[in-house]
N, C-alpha and C positions, 0 to 999 in steps of 0.2 A: 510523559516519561514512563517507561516501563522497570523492570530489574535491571540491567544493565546499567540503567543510570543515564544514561543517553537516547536518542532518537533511533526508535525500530530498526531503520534501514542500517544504521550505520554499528547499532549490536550486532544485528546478520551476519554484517561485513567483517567484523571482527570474530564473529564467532567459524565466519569459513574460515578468516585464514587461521588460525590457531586448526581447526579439522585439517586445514592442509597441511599446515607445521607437521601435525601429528602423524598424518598420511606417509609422507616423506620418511617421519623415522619409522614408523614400524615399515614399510616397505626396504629401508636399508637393514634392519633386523632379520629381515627377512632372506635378504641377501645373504648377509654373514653367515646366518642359522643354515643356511646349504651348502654354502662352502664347508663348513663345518662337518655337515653331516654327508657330504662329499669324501674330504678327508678320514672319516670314520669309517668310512664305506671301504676307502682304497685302504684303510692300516688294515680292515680286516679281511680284504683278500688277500692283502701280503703277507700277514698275519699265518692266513690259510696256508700259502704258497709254503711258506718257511717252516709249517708245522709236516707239508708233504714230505719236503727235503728232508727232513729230523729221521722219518719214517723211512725214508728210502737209504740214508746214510745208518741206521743203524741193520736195516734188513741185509745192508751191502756187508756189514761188518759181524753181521749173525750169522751169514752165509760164507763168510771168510774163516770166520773161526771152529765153524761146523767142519770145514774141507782140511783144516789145520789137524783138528781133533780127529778126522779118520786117517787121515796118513799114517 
């Protein structure tokens, strides 16, 4: 008998599947953790997009109020 407590072969055996168990979730962790950083990616191009607009709707309204003021 070894540490296991059982016969060599049949510790191995137990000892893959449990490594596969494990395989299995960190590879689904894995998954999520990109969706994730996916979704972080697009909030901060829209992000981006939304801070352009801000920029171009106050230049529109700078330049409105510039044409107001020399009349």
């Amino acid at each position: 008998m070894d540490g296991c407590g059982m016969e060599s072969a049949e510790c191995r055996a137990r000892m893959d599947e449990r490594v596969t168990r494990l395989e299995v979730i960190v590879e689904s962790q894995d998954q999520k953790l990109d969706e994730v950083l996916q979704l972080l990616h697009a909030s901060k191009l829209g992000l981006g997009a939304l801070k352009g607009l801000i920029y171009l709707g106050l230049a529109i309204v700078g330049a409105w109020a510039a044409l107001k003021g020399v009349k």
